[in-house]
C-alpha positions in Angstrom: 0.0 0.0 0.0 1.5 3.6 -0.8 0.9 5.9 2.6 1.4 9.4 2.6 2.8 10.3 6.0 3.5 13.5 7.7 3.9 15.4 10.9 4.5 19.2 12.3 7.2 19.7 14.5 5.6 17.9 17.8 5.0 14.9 15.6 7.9 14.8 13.7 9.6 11.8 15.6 6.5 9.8 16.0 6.0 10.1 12.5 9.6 9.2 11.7 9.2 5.9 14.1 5.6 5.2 12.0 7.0 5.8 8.7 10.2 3.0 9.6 7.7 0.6 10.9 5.7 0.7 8.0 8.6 0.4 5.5 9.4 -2.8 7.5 5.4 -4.3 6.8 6.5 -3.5 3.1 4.6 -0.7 2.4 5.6 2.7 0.2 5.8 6.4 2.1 5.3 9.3 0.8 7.5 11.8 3.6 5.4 14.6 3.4 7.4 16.8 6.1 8.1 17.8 8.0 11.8 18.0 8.1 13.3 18.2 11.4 11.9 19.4 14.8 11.8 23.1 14.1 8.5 24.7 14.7 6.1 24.8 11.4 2.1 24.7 11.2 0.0 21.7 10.9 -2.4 23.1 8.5 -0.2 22.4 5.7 0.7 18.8 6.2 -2.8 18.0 7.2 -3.7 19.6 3.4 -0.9 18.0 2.1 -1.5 14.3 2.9 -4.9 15.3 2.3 -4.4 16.5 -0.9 -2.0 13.2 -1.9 -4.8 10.3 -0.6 -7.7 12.6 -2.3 -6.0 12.7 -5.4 -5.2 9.0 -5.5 -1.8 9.2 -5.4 -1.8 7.2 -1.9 -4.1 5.1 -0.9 -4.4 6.3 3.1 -2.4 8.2 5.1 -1.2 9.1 8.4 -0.8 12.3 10.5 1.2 13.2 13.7 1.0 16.3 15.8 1.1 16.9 19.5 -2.6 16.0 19.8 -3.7 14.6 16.3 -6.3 16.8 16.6 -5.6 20.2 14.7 -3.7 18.0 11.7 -7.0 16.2 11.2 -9.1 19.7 11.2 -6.8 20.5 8.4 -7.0 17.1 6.8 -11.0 17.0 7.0 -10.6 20.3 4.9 -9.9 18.6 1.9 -12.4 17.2 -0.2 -12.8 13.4 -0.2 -10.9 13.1 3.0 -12.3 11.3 6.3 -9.6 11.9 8.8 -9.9 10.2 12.5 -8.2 11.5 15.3 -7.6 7.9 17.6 -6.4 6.7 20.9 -6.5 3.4 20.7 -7.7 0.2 19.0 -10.6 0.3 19.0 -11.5 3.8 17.7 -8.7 3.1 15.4 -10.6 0.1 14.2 -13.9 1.7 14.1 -12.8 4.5 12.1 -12.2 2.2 9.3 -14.9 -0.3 9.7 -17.7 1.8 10.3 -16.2 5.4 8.6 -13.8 4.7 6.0 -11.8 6.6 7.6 -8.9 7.1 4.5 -6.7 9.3 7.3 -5.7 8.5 10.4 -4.5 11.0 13.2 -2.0 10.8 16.4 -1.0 12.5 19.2 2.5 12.3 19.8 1.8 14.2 22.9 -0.7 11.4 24.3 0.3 8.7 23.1 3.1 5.8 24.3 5.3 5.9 20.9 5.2 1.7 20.7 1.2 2.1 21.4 1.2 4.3 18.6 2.8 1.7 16.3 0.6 0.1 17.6 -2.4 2.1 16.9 -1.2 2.4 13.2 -1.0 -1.4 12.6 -4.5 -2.2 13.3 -5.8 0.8 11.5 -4.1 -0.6 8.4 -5.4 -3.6 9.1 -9.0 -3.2 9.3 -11.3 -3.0 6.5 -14.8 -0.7 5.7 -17.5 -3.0 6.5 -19.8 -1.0 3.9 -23.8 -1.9 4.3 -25.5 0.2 6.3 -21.9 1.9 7.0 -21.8 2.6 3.4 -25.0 4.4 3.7 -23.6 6.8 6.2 -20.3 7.2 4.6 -22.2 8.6 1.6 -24.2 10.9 3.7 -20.9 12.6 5.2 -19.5 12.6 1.8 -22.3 14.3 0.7 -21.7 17.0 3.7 -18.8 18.5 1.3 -20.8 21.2 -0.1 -21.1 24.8 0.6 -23.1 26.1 3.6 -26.0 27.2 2.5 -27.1 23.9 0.5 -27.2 22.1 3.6 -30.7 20.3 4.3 -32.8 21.6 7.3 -33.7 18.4 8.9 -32.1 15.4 9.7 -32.0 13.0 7.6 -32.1 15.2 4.3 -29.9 15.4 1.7 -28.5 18.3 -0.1 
């Protein structure tokens, strides 16, 4: 599987440890940056791997800042992209079977390095269960329009 990978500054070692770990499983990286651990702003690496698994040139990818959090906003920016901030197993493993999710996001600042390893394994692992999944998949895809096309009620769609 090519994986785009990247961090800012707080992730940049986490993401170095992922990216090694995943070489070892045989798959391709795509380094996105950052480069070393001077300071630098999330929003572009989110969009970045955003940008590379949207336009099919990766298949997923993987994001590391101090939280996982702010990447992701960034990510989720992108159109296409269903980007998961996880903690653990589970929610890693639920973000793919039950959201697709094509992006997945870590804190180095809250997470054990080896858990997150961890974390990244299963995520690769799991697979979209589709059914009724696949029905609400389509409804957040269908959330990537502008404001004021968005349906009233609940259960509408633009």
């Amino acid at each position: 599987m090519r994986i785009a990978v990247a961090s800012d500054h707080a992730g940049f070692e986490l993401k170095n440890r992922i990216a090694g770990r995943l070489k070892e499983l045989g798959h391709e990286i795509d380094d996105l940056g950052c480069s070393g651990p001077e300071s630098v702003d999330y929003p572009d690496y989110g969009a970045a791997v955003g940008r590379a698994v949207a336009g099919g040139a990766c298949t997923r990818g993987i994001l590391v800042c101090g939280t996982g959090i702010g990447i992701g906003m960034a990510a989720n920016k992108i159109l296409g992209i269903r980007a998961a901030t996880v903690h653990d197993r589970f929610t890693a493993a639920m973000s793919r079977e039950h959201n697709d999710a094509n992006v997945l996001c870590l804190g180095a600042r809250v997470l054990d390095p080896a858990h997150a390893v961890e974390i990244t394994e299963h995520w690769l692992a799991a697979e979209f269960e589709g059914g009724r999944h696949g029905r609400r998949v389509n409804k957040i895809n269908q959330l990537d329009v502008q404001p004021d096309s968005q349906p009233d009620q609940p259960g509408e769609v633009p």
